[in-house]
VOGU-3710 file (C-alpha; in Angstrom, 3 decimals, decimal comma):
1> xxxxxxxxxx> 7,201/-6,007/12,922  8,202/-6,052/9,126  5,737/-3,753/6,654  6,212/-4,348/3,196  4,777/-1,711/0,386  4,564/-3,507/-3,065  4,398/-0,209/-5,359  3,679/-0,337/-9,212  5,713/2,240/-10,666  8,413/4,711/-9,508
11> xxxxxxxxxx> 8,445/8,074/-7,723  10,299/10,661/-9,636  8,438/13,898/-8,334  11,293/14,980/-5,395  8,898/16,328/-3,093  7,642/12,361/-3,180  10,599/11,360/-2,743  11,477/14,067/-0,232  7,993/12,835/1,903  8,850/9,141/1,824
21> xxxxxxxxxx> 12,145/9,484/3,153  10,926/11,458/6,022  8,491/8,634/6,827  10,810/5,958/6,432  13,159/7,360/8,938  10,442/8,266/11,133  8,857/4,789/10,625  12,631/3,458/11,383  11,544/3,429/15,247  8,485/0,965/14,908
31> xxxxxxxxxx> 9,168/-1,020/12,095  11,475/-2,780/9,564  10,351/-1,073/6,301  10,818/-2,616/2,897  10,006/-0,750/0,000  9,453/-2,987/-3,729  9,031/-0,793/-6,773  7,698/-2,966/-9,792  7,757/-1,498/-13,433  4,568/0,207/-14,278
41> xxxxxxxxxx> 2,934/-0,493/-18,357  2,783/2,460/-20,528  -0,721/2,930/-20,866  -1,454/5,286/-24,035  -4,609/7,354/-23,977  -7,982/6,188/-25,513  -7,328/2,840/-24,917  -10,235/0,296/-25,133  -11,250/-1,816/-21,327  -9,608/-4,361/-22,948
51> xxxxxxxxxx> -6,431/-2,828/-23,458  -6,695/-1,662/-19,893  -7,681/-5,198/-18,431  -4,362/-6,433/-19,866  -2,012/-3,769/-18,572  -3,531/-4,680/-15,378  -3,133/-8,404/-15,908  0,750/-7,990/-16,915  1,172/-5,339/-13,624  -0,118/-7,954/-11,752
61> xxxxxxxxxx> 1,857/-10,721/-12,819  4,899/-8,352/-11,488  2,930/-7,901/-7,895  2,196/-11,264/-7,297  5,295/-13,299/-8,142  6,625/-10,404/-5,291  5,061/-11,509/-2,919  6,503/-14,299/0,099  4,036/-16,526/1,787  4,194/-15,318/5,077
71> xxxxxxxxxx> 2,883/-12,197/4,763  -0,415/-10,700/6,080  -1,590/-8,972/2,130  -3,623/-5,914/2,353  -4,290/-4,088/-1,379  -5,695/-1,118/-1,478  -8,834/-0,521/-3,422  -11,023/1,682/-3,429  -13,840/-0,966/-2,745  -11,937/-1,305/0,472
81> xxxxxxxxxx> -13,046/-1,442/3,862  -12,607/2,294/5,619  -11,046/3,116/8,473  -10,299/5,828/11,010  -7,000/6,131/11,558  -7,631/4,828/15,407  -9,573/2,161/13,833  -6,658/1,171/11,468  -4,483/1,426/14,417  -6,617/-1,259/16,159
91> xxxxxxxxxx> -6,760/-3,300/13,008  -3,036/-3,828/12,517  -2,381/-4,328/16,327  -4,836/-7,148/16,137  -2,948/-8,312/13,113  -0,021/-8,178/15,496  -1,442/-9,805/18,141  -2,736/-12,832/16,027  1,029/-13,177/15,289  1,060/-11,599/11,991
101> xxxxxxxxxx> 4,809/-10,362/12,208  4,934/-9,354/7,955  2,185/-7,097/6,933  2,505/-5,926/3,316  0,499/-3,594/1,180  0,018/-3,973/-2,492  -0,540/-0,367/-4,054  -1,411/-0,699/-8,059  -0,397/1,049/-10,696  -2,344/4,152/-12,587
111> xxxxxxxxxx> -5,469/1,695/-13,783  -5,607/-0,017/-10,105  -4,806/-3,668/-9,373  -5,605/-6,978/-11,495  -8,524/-9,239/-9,925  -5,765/-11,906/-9,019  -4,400/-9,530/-7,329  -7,539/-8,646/-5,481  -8,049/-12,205/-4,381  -5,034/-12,793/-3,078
121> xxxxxxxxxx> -5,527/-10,403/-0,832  -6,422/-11,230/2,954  -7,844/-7,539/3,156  -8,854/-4,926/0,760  -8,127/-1,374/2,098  -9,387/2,211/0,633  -8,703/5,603/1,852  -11,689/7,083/-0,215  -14,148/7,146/-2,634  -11,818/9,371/-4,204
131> xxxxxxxxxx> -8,763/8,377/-6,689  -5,845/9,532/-5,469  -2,170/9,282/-8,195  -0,209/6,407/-6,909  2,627/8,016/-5,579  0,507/10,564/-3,522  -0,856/7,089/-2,178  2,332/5,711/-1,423  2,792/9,012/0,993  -0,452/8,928/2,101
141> xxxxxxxxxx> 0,038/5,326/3,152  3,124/5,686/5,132  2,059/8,087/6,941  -0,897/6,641/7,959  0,991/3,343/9,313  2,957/5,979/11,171  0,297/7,013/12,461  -0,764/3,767/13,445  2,280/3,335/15,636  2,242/6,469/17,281
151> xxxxxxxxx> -1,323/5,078/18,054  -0,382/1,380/19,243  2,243/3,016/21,571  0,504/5,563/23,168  2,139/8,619/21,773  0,598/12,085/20,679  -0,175/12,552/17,216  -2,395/15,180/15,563  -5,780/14,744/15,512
//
């Protein structure tokens, strides 16, 4: 199984940093983990929806000439279908099962992801109602797909 994590912007907090290289070793077991960091816009305060829609637009230009074909897409938004992490276990084992061997997540940038974005998309995944700072997602994400294969192969995790 290959996972992919499409990530606008970079981590520079090292306790981020610190956390994802923990679950990338620890995901090392399961998976073939590929991490692609795409420049994030500066986006100045008091900007106008306007302003906003366009960061998003050029952000998402960046995401989706990233992605390959193959790929099963799931973006997270936080209109997103919710899980439990036993039911997002069973999700991405059917995924496996159907033969989806590439499963890559899109996570946006500070103003969320462009509507193209969005509709390429096979799924839309959220976490919450809440909004959470994109690199706490990116965290937050991997260890939840660690979870999932601690899940998937019968092994303790905490509940």
């Amino acid at each position: 199984m290959k996972i992919t994590l499409v990530c606008v912007g970079k981590l520079k907090e090292k306790f981020f940093v610190s956390a994802l290289e923990e679950y990338q070793k620890r995901l090392s077991r399961y998976c073939k983990l590929n991490i692609i960091e795409l420049a994030d816009e500066k986006t100045p305060d008091g900007i106008g929806q306007a302003a906003e829609d366009a960061i998003k637009k050029r952000e998402g230009e960046r995401i989706l000439k990233s992605l390959p074909e193959e790929a099963y897409i799931i973006a997270l938004a936080i209109e997103g279908e919710m899980y439990s992490s036993t039911e997002f276990a069973a999700q991405i084992e059917k995924h496996c099962i159907e033969g989806k061997s590439h499963i890559l997540f899109i996570i946006g940038g500070s103003l969320g992801l462009d509507k193209e974005v969005l509709k390429k998309a096979d799924e839309l995944l959220s976490f919450s109602k809440m909004t959470f700072p994109h690199q706490l997602m990116r965290v937050i994400l991997l260890e939840q797909i660690y979870r999932v294969f601690r899940i998937i192969h019968k092994e303790p995790y905490h509940k």
